[in-house]
C-alpha positions in Angstrom: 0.0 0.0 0.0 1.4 3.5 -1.1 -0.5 6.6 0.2 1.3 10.0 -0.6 0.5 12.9 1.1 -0.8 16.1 -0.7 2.7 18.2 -2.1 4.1 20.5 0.2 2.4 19.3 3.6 5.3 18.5 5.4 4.0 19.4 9.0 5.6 21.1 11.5 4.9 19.3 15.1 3.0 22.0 16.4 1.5 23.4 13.4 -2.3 23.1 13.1 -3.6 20.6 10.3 -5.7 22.2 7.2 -8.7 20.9 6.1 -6.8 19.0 3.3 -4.3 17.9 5.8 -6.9 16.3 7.9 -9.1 14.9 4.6 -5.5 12.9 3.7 -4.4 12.1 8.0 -7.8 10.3 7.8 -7.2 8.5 4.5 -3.7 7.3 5.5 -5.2 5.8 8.5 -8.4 4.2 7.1 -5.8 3.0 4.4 -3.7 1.0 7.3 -6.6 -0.5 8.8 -8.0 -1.4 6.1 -5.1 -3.0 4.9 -4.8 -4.9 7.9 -7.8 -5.9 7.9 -7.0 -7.5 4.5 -3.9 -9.5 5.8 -6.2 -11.1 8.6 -8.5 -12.2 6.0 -6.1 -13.6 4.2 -4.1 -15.3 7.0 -7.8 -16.5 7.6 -8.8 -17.1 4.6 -9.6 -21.2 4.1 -6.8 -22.9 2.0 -9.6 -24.9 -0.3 -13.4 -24.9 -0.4 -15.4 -28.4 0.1 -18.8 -28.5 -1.5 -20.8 -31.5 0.3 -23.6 -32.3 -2.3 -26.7 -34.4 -1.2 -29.5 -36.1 -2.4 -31.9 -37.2 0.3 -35.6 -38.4 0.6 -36.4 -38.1 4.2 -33.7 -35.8 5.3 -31.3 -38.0 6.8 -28.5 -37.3 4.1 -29.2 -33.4 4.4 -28.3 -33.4 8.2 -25.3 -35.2 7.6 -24.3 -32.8 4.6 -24.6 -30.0 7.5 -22.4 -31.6 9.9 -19.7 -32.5 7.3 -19.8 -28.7 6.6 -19.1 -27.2 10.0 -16.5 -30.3 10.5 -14.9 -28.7 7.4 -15.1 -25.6 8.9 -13.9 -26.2 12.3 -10.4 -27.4 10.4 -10.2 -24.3 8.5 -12.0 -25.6 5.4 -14.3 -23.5 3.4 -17.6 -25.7 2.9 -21.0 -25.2 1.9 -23.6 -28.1 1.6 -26.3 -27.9 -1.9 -28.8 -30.2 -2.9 -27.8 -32.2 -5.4 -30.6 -30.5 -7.9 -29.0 -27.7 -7.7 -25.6 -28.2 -9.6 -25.2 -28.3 -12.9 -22.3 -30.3 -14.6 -20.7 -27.0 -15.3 -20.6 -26.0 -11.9 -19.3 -29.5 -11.0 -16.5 -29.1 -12.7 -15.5 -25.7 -11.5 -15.5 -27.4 -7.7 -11.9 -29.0 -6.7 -13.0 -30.7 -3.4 -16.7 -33.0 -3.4 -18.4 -34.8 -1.1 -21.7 -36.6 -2.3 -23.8 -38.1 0.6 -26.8 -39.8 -1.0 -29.8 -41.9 -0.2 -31.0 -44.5 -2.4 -34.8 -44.1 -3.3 -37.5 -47.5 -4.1 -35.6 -49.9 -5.9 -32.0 -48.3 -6.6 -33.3 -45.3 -8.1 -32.0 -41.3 -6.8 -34.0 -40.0 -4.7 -35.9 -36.6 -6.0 -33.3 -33.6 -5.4 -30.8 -35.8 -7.3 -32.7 -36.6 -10.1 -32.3 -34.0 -12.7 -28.2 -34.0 -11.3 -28.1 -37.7 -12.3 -29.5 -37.0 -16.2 -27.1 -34.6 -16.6 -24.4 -36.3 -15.3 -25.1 -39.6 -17.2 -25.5 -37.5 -20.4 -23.1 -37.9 -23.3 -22.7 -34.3 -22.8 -21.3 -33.8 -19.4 -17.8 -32.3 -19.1 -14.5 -34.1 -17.9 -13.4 -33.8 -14.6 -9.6 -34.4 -14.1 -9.3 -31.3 -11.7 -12.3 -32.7 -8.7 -11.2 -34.5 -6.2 -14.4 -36.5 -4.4 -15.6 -39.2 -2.0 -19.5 -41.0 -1.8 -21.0 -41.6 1.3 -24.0 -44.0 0.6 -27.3 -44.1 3.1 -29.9 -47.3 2.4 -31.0 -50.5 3.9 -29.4 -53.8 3.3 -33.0 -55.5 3.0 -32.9 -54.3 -0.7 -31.3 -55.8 -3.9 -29.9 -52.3 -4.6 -28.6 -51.3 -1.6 -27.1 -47.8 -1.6 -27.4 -48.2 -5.6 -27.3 -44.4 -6.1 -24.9 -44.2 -4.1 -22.8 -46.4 -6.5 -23.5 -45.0 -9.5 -22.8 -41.2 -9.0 -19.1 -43.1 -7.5 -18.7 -44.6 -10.8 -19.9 -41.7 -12.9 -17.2 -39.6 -11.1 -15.0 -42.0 -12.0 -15.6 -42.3 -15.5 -15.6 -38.2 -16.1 -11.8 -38.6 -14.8 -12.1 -37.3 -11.2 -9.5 -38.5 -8.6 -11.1 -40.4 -5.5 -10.5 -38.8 -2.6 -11.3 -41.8 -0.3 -13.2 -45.3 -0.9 -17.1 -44.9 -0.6 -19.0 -45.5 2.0 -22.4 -47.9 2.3 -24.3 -47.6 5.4 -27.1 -49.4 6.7 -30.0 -48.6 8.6 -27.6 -47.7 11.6 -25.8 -45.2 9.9 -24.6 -42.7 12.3 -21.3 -44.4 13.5 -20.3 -45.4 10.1 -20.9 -42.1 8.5 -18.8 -41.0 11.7 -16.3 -43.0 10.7 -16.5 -42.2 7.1 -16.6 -38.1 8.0 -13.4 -38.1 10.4 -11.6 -40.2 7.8 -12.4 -38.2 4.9 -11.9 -34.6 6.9 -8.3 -36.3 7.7 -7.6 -36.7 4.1 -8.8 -33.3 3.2 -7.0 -31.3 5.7 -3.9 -33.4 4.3 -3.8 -32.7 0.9 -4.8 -28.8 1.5 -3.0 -28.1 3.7 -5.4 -26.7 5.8 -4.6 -25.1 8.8 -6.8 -25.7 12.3 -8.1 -22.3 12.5 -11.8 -22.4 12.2 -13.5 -20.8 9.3 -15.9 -18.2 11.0 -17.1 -16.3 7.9 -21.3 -16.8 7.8 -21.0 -19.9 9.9 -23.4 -23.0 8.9 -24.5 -24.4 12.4 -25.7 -28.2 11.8 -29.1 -28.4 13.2 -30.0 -29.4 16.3 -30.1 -33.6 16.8 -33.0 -34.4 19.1 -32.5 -36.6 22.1 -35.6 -38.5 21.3 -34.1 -41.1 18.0 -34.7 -44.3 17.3 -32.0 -45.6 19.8 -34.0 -43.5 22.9 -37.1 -42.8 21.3 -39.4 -40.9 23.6 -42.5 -42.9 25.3 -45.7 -40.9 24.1 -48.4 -41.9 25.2 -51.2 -42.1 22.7 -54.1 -40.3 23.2 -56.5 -40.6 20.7 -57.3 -44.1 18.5 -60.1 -43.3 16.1 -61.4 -45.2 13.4 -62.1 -43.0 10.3 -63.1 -44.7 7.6 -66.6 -46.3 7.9 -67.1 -50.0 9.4 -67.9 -50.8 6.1 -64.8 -50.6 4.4 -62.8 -52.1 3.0 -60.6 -50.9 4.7 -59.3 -49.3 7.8 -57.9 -46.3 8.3 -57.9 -44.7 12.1 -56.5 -41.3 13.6 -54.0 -41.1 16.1 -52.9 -38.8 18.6 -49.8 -38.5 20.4 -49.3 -36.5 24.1 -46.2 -34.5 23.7 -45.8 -34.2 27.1 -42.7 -32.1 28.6 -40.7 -34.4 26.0 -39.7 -30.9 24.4 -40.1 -32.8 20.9 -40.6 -30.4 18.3 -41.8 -31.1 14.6 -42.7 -29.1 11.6 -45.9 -29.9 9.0 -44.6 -32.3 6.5 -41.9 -34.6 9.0 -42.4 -37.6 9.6 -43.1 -39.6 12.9 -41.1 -42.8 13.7 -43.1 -45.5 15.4 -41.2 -48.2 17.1 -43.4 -51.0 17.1 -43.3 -54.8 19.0 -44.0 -57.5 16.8 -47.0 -59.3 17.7 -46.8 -62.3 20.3 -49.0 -64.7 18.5 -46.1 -64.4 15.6 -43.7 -64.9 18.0 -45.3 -67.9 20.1 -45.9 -69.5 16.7 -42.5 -69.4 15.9 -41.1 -70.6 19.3 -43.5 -73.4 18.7 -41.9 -73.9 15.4 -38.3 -73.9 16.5 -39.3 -75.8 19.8 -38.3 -73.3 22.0 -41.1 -72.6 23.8 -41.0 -70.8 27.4 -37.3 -69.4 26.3 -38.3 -66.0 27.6 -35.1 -64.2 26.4 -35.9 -65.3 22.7 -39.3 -64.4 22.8 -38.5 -61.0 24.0 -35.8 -60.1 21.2 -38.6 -61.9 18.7 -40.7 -59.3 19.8 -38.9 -56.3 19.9 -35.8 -56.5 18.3 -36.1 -58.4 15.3 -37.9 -58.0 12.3 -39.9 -61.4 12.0 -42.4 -60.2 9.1 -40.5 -59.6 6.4 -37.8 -62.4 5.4 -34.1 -61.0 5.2 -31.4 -62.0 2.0 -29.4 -63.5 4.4 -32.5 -65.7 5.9 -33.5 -67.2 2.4 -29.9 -67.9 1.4 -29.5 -69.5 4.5 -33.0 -71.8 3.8 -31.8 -72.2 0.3 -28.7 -73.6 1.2 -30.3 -76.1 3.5 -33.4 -77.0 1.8 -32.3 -76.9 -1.8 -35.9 -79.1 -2.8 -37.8 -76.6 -1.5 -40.2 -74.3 -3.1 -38.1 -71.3 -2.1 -35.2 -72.8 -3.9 -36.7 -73.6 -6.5 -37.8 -70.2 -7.4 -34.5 -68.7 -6.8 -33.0 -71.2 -9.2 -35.0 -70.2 -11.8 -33.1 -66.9 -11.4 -36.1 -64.5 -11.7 -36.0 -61.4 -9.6 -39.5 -60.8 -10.1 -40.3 -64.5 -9.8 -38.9 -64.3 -6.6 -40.9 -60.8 -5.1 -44.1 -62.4 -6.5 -43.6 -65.5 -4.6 -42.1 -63.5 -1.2 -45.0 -61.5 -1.2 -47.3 -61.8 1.7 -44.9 -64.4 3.2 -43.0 -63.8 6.6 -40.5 -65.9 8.4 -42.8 -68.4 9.9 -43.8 -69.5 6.4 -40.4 -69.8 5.2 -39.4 -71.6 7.7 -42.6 -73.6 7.1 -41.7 -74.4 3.5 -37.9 -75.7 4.5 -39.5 -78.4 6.6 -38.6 -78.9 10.0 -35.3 -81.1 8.9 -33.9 -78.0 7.7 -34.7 -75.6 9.6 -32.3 -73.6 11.6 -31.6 -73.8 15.6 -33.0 -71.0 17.5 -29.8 -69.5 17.9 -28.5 -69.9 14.6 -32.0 -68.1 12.8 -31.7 -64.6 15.0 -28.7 -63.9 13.4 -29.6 -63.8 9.8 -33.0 -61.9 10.8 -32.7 -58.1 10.2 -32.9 -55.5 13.5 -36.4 -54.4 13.7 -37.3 -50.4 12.3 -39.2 -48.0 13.6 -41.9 -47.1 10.8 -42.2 -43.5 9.3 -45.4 -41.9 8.6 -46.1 -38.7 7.3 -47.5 -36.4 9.8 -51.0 -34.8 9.7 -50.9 -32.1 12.1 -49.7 -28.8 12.4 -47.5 -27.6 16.0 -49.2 -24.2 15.5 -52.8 -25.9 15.4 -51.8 -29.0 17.6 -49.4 -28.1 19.8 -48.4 -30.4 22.8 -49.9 -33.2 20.2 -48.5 -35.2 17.0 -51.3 -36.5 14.9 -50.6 -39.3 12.8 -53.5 -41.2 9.9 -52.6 -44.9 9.0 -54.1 -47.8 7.1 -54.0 -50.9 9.4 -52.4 -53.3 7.4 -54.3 -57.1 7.5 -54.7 -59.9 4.5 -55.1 -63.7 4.9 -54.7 -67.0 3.4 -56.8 -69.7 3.6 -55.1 -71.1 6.7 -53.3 -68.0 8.5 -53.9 -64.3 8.9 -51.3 -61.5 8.3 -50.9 -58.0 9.8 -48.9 -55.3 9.6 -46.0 -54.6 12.3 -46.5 -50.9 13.1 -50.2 -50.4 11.9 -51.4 -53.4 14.2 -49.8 -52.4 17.0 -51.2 -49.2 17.2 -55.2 -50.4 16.6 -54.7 -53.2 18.6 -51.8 -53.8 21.1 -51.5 -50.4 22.6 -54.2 -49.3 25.4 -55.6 -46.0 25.4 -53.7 -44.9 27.6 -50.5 -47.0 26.9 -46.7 -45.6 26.1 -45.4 -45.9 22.0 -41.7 -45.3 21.5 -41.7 -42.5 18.8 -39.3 -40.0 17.0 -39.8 -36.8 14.8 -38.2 -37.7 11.6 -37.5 -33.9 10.1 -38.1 -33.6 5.9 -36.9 -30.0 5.3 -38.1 -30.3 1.4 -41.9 -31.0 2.2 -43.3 -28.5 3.8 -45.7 -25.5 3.6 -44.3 -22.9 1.3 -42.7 -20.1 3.5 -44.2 -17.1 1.4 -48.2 -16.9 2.6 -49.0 -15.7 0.0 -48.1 -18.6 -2.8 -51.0 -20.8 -4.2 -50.5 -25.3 -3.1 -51.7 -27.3 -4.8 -51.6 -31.1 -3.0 -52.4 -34.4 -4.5 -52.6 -37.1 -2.2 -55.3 -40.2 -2.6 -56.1 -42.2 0.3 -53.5 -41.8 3.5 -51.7 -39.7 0.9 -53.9 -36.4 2.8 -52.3 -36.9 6.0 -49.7 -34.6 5.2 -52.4 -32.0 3.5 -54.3 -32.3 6.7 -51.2 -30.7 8.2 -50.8 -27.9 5.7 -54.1 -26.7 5.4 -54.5 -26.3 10.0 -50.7 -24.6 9.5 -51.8 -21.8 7.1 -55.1 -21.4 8.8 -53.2 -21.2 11.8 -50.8 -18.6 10.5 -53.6 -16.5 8.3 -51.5 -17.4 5.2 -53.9 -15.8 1.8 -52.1 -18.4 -0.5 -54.8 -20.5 -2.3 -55.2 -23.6 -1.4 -56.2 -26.5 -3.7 -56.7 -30.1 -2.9 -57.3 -33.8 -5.0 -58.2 -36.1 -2.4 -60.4 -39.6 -3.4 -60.2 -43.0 -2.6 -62.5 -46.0 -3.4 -65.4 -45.3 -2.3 -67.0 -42.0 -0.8 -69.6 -43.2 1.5 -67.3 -45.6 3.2 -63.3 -44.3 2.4 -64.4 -40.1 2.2 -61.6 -39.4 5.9 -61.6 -36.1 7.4 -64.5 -35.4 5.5 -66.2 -33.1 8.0 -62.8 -31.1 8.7 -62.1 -30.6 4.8 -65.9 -29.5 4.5 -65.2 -27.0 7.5 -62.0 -25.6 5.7 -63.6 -25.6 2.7 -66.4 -23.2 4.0 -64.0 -21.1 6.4 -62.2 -20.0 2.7 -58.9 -22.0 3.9 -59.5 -25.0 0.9 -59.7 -22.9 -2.1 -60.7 -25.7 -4.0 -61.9 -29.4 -3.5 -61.6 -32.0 -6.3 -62.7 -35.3 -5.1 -62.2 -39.0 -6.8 -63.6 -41.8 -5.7 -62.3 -44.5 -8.2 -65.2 -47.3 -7.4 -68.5 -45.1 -7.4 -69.0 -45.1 -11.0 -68.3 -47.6 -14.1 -65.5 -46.5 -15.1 -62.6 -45.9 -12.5 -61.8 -42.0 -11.6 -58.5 -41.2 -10.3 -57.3 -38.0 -9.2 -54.8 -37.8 -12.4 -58.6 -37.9 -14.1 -59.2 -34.9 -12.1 -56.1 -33.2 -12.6 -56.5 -33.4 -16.7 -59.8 -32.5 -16.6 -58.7 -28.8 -14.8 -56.3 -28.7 -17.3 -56.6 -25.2 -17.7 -56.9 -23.7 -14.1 -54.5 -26.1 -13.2 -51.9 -24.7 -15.2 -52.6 -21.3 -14.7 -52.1 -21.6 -10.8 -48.8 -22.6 -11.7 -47.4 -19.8 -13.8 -48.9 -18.0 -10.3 -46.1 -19.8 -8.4 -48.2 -22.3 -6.9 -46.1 -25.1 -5.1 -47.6 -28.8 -6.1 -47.3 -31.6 -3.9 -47.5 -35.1 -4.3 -48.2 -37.5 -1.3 -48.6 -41.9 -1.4 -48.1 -44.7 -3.3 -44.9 -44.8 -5.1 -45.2 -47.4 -7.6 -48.2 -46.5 -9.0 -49.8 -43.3 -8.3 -47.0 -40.8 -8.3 -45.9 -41.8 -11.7 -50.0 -41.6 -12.9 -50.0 -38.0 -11.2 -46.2 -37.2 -12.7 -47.7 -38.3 -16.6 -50.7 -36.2 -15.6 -48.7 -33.1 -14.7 -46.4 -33.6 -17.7 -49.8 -33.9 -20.1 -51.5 -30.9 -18.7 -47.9 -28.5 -19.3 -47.8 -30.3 -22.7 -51.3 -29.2 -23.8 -51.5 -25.9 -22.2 -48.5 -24.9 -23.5 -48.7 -26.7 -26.6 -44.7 -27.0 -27.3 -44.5 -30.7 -27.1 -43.2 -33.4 -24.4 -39.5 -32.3 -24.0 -40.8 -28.7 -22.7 -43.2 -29.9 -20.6 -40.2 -32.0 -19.2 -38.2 -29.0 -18.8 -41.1 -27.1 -17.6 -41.2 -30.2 -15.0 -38.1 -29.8 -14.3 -38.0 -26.2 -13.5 -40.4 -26.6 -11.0 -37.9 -29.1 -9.3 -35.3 -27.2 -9.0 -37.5 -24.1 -7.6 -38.4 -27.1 -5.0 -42.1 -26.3 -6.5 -42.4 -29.3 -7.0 -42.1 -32.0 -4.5 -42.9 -35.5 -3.5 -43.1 -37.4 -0.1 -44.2 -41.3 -1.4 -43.3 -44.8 -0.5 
């Protein structure tokens, strides 16, 4: 830094300063401070920048993107964690240091904010990437054939563009959180290694992971539910019943659109039948981990390889021979252990003590929540479909929906966790039309929204498909829709109820035939929604969104894709299914 004073003001030490004298005296010194200000910021600058990409689903891979970023920052790191949506190729390759965590979505597919990253990146068109260094940290469940798929294929990809691995990837399980511990301090190690890094934090806008609760699935808190009401009629088909849980001083705190962990105990008729199998009846310390620690309903890889292996002229092995994934689902479906074990024979079935191995740890259960902390507070309300089918010799039911209709009093205790999903939610303007599609238990999370924006006086519009089989049997929340409807909250209604008529209605049937309005509230910036079924009814409403941009804006399939895809990225347009 030079700074010259004006000609001819030498100073005299007891001469008074001039007004130009004092303009430059201040100058001079602004200029020295300023400049040191520069060095510090420099000596504190971070040596390298780590962008920590995710893709996640339900939330987990997000939090764990925040806490690689202040880990990164506490070792003098830059970082900053982005959904995975939001990078384009382009911007990939102007990164030096990535870290991708990732979830794996239905059967090996990306989950939704990494979808659009994943066509691009597969594309013949994506740009080389010799100067990224990177490392994959993998979230998914071992129960599936393509465990932590996505995981593996944005690790290849990366690969294949020519950038350098950084460290080996990462696959965790259900029980991720010390792996991914493991994984983080490793990988941080390596980073602070090869940049250099020094160990002075990076305090520059500061991202503060947020807050863990105590309450998880390995100390989830004891609620005590409340309410148990059935909702759809006696009638039905089906049965779908209305819970709510007392919040107590737990201090658990949840948003509209989480989700709420159950932690269910498997029911003791399934697990006296299978003591009876194994003949270990009256071992009380089997029936117990039977009951609540392992999952006894739905047959683990390792548990049919196992029955394979030792029954090779059974029926099981039979159908894995033929070499048939889908063979092999169809035939699965419905079954649990007991009937596997049943179709080995009692020759070669497994000891006691050799089957609890090679049965998986049993999950808490996720549903979306339909309540809203500013409408229901001290309360978390949840809506479920009790799960129950038979054969013509045994009755089936589900783990987590059973145990709440029937094995938990009144007044009884359920071990329970928020599960937080930062990309559903209500949107935070007030003032921006929803639209929310969700068939069946697919309103619980709608429920939510609307008592939320009531709650906070948002003026957004508000528009709802809602149907189900029938309406005189399946039509939930009917009266509280009807109400909200009225009180101006529900804009607009649009009701399906596939069975009621000759031919089926669906609410994509609804969807095309507002074709127009439906549009329009989207180029007003309303936020769309999609809530349910997965296999089937998210890709119906997806084709139906796709058709209605087509033929309003009449420019053919590959806009409305884009148009699609723009949405996405604005996180207009969002999805919570299983």
């Amino acid at each position: 830094m030079t700074l010259m004073p004006p000609t001819g003001s030498l100073i005299p030490a007891d001469a008074p300063f001039s007004a130009q004298q004092e303009s430059w005296l201040a100058g001079f010194i602004a200029g020295i401070a300023a400049a040191g200000r520069r060095d510090d910021a420099a000596a504190d600058a971070p040596t390298a920048t780590v962008d920590v990409l995710f893709g996640t689903q339900t939330g987990n891979a997000e939090f764990l993107a925040d806490e690689l970023v202040a880990g990164a920052r506490a070792r003098g790191l830059g970082g900053r964690a982005t959904a995975l949506d939001a990078v384009t190729p382009e911007q990939l390759a102007a990164m030096s240091h990535v870290l991708v965590v990732t979830s794996t979505y239905g059967e090996g597919e990306m989950p939704d904010n990494a979808m659009l990253f994943w066509e691009a990146l597969q594309s013949d068109t994506a740009p080389r990437l010799e100067g990224l260094r990177y490392a994959v940290l993998g979230l998914g469940d071992r129960g599936y054939d393509d465990f932590c798929q996505a995981a593996k294929l944005v690790d290849t990809r990366l690969e294949q563009l020519g950038a350098g691995r950084l460290h080996e990837r990462a696959d965790c399980d259900v029980d991720f959180e010390e792996p991914a511990a493991q994984w983080t301090a490793a990988v941080l190690e390596r980073l602070v290694a090869e940049t250099g890094a020094t160990a002075t934090p990076v305090t520059d806008s500061p991202v503060v992971p947020r807050t863990r609760s105590p309450w998880n699935k390995r100390t989830p808190y004891r609620s005590r539910l409340a309410v148990n009401r059935l909702l759809s009629s006696s009638r039905s088909a089906k049965e779908i019943r209305h819970y709510e849980f007392d919040l107590g001083d737990s201090g658990m705190t949840y948003e509209a659109g989480d989700a709420l962990a159950v932690v269910p105990l498997n029911d003791d008729a399934l697990v006296g039948a299978l003591l009876t199998h194994l003949g270990a009846s009256g071992d009380e310390k089997a029936a117990e981990a039977l009951r609540a620690e392992r999952e006894i309903r739905t047959p683990s890889k390792e548990l049919i390889a196992d029955l394979v292996e030792r029954a090779p002229s059974s029926e099981l092995a039979a159908v894995v021979a033929h070499g048939d994934r889908s063979d092999l689902d169809s035939w699965l479906w419905g079954r649990d252990v007991l009937d596997l074990l049943r179709d080995a024979g009692p020759a070669a079935a497994p000891r006691l003590a050799e089957l609890l191995p090679l049965l998986r740890p049993l999950q808490a259960r996720q549903y979306s929540i339909s309540s809203s902390p500013l409408a229901h507070p001290g309360s978390v309300h949840l809506t479920v479909a009790s799960v129950r089918y038979g054969t013509g010799s045994r009755a089936y039911e589900g783990v987590a929906s059973t145990y709440l209709a029937d094995r938990v009093g009144e007044d009884g205790a359920v071990g329970v966790f928020v599960q937080p999903n930062a990309s559903f939610g209500v949107p935070a303007d007030d003032d921006a039309p929803m639209v929310m599609i969700g068939p069946g238990t697919g309103v619980a999370p709608f429920r939510g929204f609307l008592h939320e924006r009531a709650a906070r006086g948002a003026t957004g519009r508000n528009w709802l498909f809602y149907g189900d089989r029938h309406r005189g049997t399946d039509f939930v929340y009917e009266d509280e829709l009807t109400r909200l409807r009225k009180d101006g909250v529900l804009t607009e209604l649009d009701l399906a109820f596939s069975r009621d008529q000759a031919e089926k209605v669906y609410v994509q049937t609804r969807m095309r035939e507002r074709s127009r309005e439906l549009y329009g509230w989207l180029e007003e910036g309303a936020h769309v929604y999609v809530c349910g079924d997965a296999s089937r009814m998210a890709k119906d409403v997806e084709a139906a969104l796709l058709g209605v941009v087509a033929e309003q804006r009449g420019r053919g399939d590959d806009d409305a894709a884009e148009y699609l895809a723009e949405l996405r990225r604005a996180k207009r347009y969002v999805r919570d299914v299983y």
